[in-house]
PyMOL CGO cylinders between C-alpha atoms (Angstrom):
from pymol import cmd
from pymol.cgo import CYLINDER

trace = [
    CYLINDER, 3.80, -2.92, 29.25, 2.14, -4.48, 31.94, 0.3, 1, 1, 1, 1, 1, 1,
    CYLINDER, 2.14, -4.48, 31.94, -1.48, -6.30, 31.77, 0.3, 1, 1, 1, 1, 1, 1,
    CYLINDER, -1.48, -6.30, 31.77, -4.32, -7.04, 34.28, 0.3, 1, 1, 1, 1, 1, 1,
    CYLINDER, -4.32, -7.04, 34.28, -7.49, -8.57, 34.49, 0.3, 1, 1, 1, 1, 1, 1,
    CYLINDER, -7.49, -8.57, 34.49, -10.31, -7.32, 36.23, 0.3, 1, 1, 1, 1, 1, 1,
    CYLINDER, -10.31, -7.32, 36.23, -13.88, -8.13, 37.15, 0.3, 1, 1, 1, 1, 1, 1,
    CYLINDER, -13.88, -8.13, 37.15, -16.98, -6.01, 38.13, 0.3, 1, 1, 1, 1, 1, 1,
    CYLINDER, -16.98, -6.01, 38.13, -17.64, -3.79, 36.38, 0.3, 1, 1, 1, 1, 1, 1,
    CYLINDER, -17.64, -3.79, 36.38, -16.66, -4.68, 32.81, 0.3, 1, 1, 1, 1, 1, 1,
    CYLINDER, -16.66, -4.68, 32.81, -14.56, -7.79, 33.35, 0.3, 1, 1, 1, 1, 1, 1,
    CYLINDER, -14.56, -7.79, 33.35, -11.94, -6.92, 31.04, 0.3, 1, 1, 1, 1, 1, 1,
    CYLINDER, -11.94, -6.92, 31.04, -8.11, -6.58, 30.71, 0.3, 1, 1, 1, 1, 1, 1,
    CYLINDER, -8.11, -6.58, 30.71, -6.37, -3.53, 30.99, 0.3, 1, 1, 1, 1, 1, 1,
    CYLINDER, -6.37, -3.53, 30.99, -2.49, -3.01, 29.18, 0.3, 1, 1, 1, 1, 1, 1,
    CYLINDER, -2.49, -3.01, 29.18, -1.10, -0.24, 31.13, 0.3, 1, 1, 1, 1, 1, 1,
    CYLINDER, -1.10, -0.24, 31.13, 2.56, 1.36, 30.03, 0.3, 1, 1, 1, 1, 1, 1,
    CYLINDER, 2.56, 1.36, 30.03, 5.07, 1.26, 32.50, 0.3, 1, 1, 1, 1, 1, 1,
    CYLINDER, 5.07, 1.26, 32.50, 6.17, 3.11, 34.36, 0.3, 1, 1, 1, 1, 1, 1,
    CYLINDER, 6.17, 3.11, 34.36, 3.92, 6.22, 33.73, 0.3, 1, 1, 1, 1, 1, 1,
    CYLINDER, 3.92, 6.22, 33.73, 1.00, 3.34, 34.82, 0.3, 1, 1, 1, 1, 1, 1,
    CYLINDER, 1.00, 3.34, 34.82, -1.11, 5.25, 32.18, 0.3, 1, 1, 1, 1, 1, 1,
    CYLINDER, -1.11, 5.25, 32.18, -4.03, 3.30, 30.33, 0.3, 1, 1, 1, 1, 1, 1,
    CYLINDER, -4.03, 3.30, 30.33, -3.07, 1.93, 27.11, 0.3, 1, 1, 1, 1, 1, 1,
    CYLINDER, -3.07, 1.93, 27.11, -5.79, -0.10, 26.28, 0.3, 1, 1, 1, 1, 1, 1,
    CYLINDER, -5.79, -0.10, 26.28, -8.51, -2.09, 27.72, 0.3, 1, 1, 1, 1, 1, 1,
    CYLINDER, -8.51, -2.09, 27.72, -9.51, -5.32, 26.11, 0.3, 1, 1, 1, 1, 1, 1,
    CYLINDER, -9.51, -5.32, 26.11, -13.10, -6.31, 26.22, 0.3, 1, 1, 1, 1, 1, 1,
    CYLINDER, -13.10, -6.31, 26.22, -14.91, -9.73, 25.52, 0.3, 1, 1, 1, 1, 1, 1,
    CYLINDER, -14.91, -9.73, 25.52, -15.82, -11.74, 28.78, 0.3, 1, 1, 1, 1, 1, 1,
    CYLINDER, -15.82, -11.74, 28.78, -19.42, -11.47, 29.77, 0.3, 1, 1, 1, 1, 1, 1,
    CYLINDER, -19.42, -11.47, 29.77, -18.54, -13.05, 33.70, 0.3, 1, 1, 1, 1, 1, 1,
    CYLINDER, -18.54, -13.05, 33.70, -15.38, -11.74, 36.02, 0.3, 1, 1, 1, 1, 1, 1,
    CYLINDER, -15.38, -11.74, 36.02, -11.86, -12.56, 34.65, 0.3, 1, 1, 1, 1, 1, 1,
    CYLINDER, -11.86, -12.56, 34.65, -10.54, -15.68, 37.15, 0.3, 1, 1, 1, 1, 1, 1,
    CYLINDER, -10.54, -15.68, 37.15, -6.89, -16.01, 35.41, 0.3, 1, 1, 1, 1, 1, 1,
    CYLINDER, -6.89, -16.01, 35.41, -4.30, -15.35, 32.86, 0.3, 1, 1, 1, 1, 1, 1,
    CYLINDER, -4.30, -15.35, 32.86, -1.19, -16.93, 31.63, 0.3, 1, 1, 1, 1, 1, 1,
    CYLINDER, -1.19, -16.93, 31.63, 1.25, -15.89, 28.89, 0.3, 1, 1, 1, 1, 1, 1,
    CYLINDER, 1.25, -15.89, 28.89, 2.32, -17.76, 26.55, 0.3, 1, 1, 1, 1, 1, 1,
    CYLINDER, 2.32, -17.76, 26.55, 5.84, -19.62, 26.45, 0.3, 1, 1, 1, 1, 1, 1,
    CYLINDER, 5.84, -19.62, 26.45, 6.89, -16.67, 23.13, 0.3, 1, 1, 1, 1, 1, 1,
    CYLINDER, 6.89, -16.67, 23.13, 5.41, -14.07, 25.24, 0.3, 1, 1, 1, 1, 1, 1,
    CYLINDER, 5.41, -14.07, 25.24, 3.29, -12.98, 22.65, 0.3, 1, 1, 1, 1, 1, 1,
    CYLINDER, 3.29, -12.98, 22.65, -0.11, -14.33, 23.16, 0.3, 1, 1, 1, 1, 1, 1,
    CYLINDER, -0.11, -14.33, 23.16, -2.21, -14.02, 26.55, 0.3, 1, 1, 1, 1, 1, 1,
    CYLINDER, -2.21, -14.02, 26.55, -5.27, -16.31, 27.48, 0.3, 1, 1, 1, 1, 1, 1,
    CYLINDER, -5.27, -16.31, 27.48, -7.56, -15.34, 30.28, 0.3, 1, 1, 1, 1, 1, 1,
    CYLINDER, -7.56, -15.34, 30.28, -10.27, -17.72, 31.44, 0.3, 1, 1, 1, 1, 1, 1,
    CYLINDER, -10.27, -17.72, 31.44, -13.14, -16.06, 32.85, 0.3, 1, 1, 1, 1, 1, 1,
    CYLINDER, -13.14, -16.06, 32.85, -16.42, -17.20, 35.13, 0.3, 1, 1, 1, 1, 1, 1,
    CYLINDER, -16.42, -17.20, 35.13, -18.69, -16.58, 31.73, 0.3, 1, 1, 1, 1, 1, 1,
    CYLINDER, -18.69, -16.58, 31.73, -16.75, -20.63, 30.96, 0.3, 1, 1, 1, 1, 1, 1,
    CYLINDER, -16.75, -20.63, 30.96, -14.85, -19.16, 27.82, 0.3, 1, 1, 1, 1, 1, 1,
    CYLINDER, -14.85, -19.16, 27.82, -10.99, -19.05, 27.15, 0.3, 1, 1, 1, 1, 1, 1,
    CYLINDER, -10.99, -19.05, 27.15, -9.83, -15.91, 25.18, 0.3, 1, 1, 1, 1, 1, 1,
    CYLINDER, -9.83, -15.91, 25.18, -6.35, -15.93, 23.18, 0.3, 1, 1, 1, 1, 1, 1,
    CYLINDER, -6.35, -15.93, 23.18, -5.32, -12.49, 23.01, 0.3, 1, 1, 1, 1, 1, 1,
    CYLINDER, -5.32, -12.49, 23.01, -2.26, -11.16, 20.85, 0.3, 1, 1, 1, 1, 1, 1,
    CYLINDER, -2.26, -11.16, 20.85, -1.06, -8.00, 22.99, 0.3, 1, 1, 1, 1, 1, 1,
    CYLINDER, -1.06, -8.00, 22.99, 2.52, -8.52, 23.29, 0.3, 1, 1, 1, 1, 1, 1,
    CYLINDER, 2.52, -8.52, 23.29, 3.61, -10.05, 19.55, 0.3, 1, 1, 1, 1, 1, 1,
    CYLINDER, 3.61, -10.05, 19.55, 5.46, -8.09, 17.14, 0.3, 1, 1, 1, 1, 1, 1,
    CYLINDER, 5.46, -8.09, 17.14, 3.22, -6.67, 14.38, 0.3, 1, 1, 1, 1, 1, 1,
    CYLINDER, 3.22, -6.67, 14.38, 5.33, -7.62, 11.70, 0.3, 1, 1, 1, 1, 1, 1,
    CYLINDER, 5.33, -7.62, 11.70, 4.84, -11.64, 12.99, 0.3, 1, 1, 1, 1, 1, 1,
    CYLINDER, 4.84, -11.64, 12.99, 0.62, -11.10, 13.74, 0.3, 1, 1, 1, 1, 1, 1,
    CYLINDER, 0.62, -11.10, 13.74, -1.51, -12.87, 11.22, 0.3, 1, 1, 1, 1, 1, 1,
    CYLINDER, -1.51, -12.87, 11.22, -4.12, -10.99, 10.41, 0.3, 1, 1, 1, 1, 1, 1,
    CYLINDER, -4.12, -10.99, 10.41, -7.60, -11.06, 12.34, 0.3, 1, 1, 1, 1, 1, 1,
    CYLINDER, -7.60, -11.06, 12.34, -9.79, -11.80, 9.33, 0.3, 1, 1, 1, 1, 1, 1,
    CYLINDER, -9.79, -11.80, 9.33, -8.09, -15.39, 8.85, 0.3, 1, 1, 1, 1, 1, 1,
    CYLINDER, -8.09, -15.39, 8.85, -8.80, -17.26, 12.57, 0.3, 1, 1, 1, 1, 1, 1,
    CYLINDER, -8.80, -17.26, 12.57, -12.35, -17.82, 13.51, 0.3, 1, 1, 1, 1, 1, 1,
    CYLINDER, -12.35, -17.82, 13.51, -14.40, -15.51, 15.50, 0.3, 1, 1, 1, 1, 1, 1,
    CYLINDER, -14.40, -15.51, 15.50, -11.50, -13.21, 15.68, 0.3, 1, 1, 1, 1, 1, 1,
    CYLINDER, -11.50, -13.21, 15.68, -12.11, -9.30, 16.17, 0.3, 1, 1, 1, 1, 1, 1,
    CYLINDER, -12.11, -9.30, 16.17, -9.38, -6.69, 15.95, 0.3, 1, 1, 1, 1, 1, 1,
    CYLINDER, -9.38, -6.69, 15.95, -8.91, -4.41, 18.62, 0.3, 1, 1, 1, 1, 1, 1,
    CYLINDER, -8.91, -4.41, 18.62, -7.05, -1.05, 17.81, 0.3, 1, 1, 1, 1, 1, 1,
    CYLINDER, -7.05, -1.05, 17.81, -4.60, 0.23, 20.64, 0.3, 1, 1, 1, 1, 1, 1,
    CYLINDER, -4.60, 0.23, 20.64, -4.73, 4.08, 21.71, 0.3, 1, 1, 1, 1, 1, 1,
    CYLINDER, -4.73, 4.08, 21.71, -0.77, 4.36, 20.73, 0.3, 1, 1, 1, 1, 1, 1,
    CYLINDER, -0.77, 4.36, 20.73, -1.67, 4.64, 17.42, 0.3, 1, 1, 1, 1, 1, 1,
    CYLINDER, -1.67, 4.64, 17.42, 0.68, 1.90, 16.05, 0.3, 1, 1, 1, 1, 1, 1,
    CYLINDER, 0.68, 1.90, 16.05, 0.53, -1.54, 17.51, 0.3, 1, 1, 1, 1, 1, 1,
    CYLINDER, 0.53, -1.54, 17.51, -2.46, -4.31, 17.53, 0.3, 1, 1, 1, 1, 1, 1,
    CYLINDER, -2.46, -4.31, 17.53, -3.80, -5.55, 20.00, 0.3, 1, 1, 1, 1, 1, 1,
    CYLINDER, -3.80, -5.55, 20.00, -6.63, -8.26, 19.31, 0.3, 1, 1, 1, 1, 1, 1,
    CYLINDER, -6.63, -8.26, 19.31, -8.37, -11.16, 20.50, 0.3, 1, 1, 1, 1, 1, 1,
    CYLINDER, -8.37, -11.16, 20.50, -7.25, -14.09, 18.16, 0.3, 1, 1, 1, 1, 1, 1,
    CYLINDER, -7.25, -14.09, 18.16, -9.63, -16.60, 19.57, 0.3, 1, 1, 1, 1, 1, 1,
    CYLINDER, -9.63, -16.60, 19.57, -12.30, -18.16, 21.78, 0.3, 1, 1, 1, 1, 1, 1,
    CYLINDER, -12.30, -18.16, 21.78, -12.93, -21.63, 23.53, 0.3, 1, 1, 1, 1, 1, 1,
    CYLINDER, -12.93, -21.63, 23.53, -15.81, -22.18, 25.15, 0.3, 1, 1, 1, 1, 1, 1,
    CYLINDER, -15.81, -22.18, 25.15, -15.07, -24.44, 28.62, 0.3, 1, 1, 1, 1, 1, 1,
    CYLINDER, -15.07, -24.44, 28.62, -17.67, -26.22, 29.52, 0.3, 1, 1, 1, 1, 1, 1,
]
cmd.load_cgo(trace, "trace")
């Protein structure tokens, strides 16, 4: 799976399946354009830092059966993926400023 952040019009980040390139999910929660990414040393968690000053921890590429559960970090939301059987879900917020 590949991910990518975008700005106008919804500033979010898309997970796309490679090869096919077909829309996974997208992954919504910055209010300003999406300025970078990096992936963490595991490769499980993402965090994107965006113009709207906030950091967002995202668990897209960790193994389901190592995910804590969304309920138990704060201001955690989960996010169902379109495949049916993985989570993906933003784990948590900084603000930046």
């Amino acid at each position: 799976e590949i991910l990518s952040s975008h700005g106008f019009a919804r500033n979010q980040l898309c997970l796309w399946k490679y090869p096919t390139m077909a829309k996974v999910k997208e992954l919504d929660g910055h209010t300003a354009r999406v300025l970078h990414m990096a992936v963490s040393p595991d490769g499980g968690t993402v965090v994107s830092a965006a113009a709207d000053e906030t950091l967002r921890f995202w668990d897209v590429f960790s193994s389901s059966s190592g995910a804590k559960s969304a309920g138990s970090k704060r201001g955690a939301s989960s996010i169902s993926s379109s495949d049916g059987g993985s989570r993906k879900r933003l784990s948590r917020t900084m603000n930046i400023r």
